[in-house]
N, C-alpha and C positions, 0 to 999 in steps of 0.2 A: 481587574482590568475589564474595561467595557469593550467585548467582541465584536458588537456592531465597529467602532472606533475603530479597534484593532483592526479588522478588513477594512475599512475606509484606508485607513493611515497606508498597508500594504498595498492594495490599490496605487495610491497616488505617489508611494516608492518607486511600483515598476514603471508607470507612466513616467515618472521626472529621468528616471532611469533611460527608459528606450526612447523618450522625444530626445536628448542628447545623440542618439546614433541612428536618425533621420540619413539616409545615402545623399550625398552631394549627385549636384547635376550631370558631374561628368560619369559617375559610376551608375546613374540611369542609363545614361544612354547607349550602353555596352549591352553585351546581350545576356537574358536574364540568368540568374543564377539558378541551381537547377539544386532542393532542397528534399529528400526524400527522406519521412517521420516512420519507421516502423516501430509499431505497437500502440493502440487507439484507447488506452487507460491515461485517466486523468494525467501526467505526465507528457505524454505522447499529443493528447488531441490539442491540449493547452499550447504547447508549444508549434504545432503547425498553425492554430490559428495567432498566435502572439506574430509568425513568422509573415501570415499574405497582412495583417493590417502594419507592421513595420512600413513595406514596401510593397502594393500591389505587385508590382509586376515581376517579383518572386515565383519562381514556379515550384509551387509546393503540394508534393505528394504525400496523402499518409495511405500505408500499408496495415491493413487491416481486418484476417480474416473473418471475421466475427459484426454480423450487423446491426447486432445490438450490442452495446455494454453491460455488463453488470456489473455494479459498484457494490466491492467491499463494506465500505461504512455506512453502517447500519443493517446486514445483513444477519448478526445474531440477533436483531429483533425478527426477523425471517425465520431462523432457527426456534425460535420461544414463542412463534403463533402469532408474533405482534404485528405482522408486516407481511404485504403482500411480493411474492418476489417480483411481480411486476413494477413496483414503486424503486426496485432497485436497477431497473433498464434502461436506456438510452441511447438513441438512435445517432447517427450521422448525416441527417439531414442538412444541420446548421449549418455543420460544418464544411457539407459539400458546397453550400449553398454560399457560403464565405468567398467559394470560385476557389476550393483546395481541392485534387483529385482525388477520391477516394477509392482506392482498391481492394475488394473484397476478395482476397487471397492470402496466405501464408508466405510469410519470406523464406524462403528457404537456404536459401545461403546468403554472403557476401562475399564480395570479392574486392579487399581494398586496396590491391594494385591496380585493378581496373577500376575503382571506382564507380563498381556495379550490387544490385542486388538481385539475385534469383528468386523470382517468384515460384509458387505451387507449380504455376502451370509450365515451368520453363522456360517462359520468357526474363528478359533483364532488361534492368531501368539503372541507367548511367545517374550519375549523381555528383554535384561539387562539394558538399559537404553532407553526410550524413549521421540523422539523431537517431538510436537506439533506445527505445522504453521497453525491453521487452519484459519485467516483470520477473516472475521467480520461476525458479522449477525447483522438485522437492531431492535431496541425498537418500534414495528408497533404503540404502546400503547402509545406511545409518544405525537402523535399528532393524534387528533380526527380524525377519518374519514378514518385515512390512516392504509392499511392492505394489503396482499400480490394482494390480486384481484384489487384495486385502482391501485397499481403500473404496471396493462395495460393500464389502464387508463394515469395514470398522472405519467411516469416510475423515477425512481431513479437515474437509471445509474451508480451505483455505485458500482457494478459489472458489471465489462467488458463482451459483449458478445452479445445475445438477450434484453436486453435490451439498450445496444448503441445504436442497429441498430433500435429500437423501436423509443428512443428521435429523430433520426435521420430524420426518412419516415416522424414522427411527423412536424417536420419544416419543411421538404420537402411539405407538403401539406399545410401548413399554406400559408393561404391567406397576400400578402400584406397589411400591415398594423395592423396587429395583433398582442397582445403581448403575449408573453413568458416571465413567471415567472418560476424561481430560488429559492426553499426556501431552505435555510440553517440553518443545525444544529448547537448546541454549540458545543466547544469540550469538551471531547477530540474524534476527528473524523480522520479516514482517510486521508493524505493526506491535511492538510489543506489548501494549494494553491488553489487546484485543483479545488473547486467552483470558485473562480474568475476567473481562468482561462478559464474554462466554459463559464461564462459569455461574455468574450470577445470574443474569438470565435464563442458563438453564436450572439455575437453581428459582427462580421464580414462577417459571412454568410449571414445575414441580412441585411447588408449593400452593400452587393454587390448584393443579389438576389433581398432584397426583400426590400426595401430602406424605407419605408414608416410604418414600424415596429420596436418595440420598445422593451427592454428589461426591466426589474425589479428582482431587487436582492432580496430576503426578511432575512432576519438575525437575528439569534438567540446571536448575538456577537455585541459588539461598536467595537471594532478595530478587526484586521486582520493581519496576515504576509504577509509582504512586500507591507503594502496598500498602501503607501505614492508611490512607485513605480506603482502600479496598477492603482489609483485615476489620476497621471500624464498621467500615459498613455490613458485611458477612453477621458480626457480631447483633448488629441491631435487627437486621432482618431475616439472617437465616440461620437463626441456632441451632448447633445438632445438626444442619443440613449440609454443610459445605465444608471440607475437609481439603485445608493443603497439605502437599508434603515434598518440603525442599531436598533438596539432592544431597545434604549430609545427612537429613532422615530416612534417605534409602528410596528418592521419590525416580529419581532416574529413571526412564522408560532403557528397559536392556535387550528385550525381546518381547512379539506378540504370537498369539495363536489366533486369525482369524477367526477358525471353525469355531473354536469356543468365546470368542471375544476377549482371550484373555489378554492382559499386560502385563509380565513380570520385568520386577526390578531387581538388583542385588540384593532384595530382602525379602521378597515377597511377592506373590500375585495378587491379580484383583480379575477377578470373571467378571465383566459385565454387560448388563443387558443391551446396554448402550456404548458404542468405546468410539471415543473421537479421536483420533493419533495424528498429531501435527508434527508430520519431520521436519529434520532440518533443511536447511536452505541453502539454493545457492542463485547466482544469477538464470534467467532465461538463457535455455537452449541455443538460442541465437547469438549470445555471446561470446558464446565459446566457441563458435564455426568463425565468428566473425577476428578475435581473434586477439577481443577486448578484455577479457577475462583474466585474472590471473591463479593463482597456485589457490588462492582463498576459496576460489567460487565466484568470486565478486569483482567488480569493475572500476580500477584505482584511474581518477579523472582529475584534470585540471577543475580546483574547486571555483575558478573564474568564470570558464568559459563552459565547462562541465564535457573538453573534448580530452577522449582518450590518451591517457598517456604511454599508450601503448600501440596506437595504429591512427596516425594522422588524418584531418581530414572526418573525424568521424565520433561524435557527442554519444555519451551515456547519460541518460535522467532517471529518476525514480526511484523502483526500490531494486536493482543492479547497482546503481551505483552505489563506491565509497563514499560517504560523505562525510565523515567524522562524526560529530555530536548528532548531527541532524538524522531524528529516526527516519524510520521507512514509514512512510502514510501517504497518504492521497494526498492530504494539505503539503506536505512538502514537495512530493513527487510534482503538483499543480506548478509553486512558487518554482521550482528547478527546471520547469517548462520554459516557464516567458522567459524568468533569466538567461535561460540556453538562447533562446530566440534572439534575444537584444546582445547578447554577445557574438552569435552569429552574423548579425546584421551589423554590427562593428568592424570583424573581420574583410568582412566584402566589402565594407567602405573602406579600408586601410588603417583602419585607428585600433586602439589598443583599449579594450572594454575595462570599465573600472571596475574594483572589488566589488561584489554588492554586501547586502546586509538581509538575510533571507527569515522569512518568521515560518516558525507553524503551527498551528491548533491539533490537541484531539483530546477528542471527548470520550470518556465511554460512561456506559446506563447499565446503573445497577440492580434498577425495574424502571418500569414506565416513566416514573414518576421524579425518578432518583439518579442524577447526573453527577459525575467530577471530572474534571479537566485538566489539563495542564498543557501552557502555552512554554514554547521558547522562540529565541533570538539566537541568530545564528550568522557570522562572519568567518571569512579566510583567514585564516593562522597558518605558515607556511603553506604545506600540498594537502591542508583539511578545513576543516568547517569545523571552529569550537565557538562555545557562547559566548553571546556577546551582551551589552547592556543592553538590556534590564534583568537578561538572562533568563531562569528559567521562571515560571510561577505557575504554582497552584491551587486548586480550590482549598480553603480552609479546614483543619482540620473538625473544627469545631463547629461549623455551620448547619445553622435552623433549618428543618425541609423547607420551609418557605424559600430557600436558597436553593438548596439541590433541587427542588422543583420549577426552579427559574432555571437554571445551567440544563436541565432536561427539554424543556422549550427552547434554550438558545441554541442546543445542539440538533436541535432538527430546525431550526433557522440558519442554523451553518449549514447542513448538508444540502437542504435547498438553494442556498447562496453559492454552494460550491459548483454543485453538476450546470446550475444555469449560467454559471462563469464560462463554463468549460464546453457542457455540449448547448446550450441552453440559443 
């Protein structure tokens, strides 16, 4: 499938989409609605600004403490020497600049009977319907051992930022011939590529720095997406260097030891020089004060409208949300943005927003040079999001580098097409 296409054709979905839910004369003329965005990640910033071009005279706030972004994708090229973390930054200029208010603070609570949110500083900002992106926080309780102080230790990376640049220095100093262990959550996680992709990468910086070093995957999962593509690839470029090992072969992360860097599993330990320990997940902090959350961790929403079905008045997007088929990634988190937007701008006109049809891309690079992907299609099936035609597709199993080295250029053709969508 040709990606450029693909973003065109989504493009001109959301637009035929939100020019239908344009406000009638009469619900201008009332007084504006009052739209407050907390969390300024590709989900969040998308949908505040989807929300002032709907309707200028929206009064939309996002919440924000952090004044730059860092964007997740493409970040384990940060981690592997390939990329500067600055290329993964992003400011809120545009978006201030769109005439959306942008507040540089931390929400700290909400309150959906008042229809308020508590900022850091103690102030509150009243609100008629409010969107929650706030992102993930990690289950430290998951796995023994591991708690916010270990992750300087033995870091996560899974929030982009000081800790990329942490794993990073980390295998910068690792001695030849050392291994680097990987332990991986079950889902439902973040981004599920994104550890393999890891893996490789850190298996290529390895290979070219440090040749005599060796990686280990540990997994809390038997299968993986798009492993059969992954496991090919391992094979053709990192022989003897990259080691999985699924959870019936005892890869399960059970316990760590900081001081030592160790990992054990039900079968075994691994010391190593490098240890990246990804727990598991659940919604942002914020969720759970606010009140969106349920028993899972996670955030069960109207897959229409993407508002809570748990506390009125008040949207989840990203990766908190339930969303059935549809993974956690930026490309999706983006699309669940505007759609949030154009259903919100539905509501306030009095109409009844239609199902949409939601797509997403991701890529991940398994060097430089060497890309696979897989796209889906995604519709409402009852209170979830299952695929829809054409459904899912991916790169071939069988394809020439001349290919994977085209899908390696298109995925940093996406990510540039993404951030300048969003904060650009």
């Amino acid at each position: 499938m040709d990606a450029l296409r693909t973003r065109r054709d989504t493009v001109r979905g959301i637009a035929a989409f939100t020019a239908s839910l344009v406000l009638p004369a009469a619900a201008r003329a009332q007084a504006a609605a009052r739209v407050i965005v907390v969390g300024g990640g590709f989900g969040g910033a998308a949908c505040a600004r989807a929300l002032k071009r709907l309707d200028a005279k929206l009064q939309v706030t996002l919440v924000e403490p952090n004044k730059r972004f860092t964007a997740c994708p493409f970040s384990n090229e940060v981690i592997a020497g390939l990329r500067e973390i600055e290329a993964q930054q992003f400011g809120y200029e545009r978006i201030s600049a769109d005439g959306i208010g942008v507040i540089p603070q931390a929400a700290r609570n909400v309150d959906p009977q008042a229809r308020s949110v508590v900022l850091g500083d103690g102030a509150s900002l009243a609100y008629d319907r409010l969107v929650l992106s706030p992102g993930i926080d990690f289950q430290y309780d998951a796995v023994s051992g591991y708690d916010e102080v270990a992750s300087t230790r033995m870091p996560h990376a899974w929030k982009a930022g000081e800790q990329t640049l942490l794993l990073r220095r980390q295998l910068e100093a690792m001695e030849d011939g050392g291994l680097a262990a990987i332990a991986i959550p079950a889902n439902p996680s973040r981004c599920p590529p994104a550890p393999y992709e890891r893996a490789s990468l850190i298996a290529y910086y390895l290979k070219t720095k440090k040749p005599r070093s060796k990686v280990i995957v540990l997994d809390a999962k038997d299968s993986f997406t798009m492993q059969k593509l992954f496991e090919n690839a391992w094979k053709a470029l990192y022989p003897g260097m990259l080691e999985w090992v699924s959870v019936s072969s005892g890869g399960a992360p059970a316990s760590v030891d900081p001081k030592t860097r160790t990992i054990a599993t039900d079968f075994d330990k691994y010391e190593a020089a490098v240890a990246n320990v990804i727990p598991p997940q659940k919604a942002g902090h914020l969720a759970e004060l606010a009140g969106v959350a349920d028993r899972t961790g996670w955030c069960p929403v109207d897959p229409v409208t993407f508002e809570s079905k748990l506390q009125p008045n008040i949207h989840v997007i990203g990766d908190a949300a339930i969303a059935g088929a549809m993974p956690r990634s930026a490309s999706a988190a983006t699309v669940q943005g505007r759609i949030c937007a154009a259903a919100i701008a539905a509501l306030f006109a009095g109409k009844t927003p239609p199902a949409p049809t939601l797509t997403s891309s991701c890529f991940s690079l398994i060097a430089p040079d060497y890309a696979i992907s897989q796209r889906g299609t995604y519709r409402p099936v009852g209170d979830l999001y299952n695929e829809s035609d054409p459904g899912i597709t991916m790169s071939p199993l069988d394809a020439a580098p001349a290919e994977r080295s085209r899908e390696a250029k298109e995925a940093a053709a996406w990510f540039a097409d993404i951030t300048a969508g969003v904060f650009g």
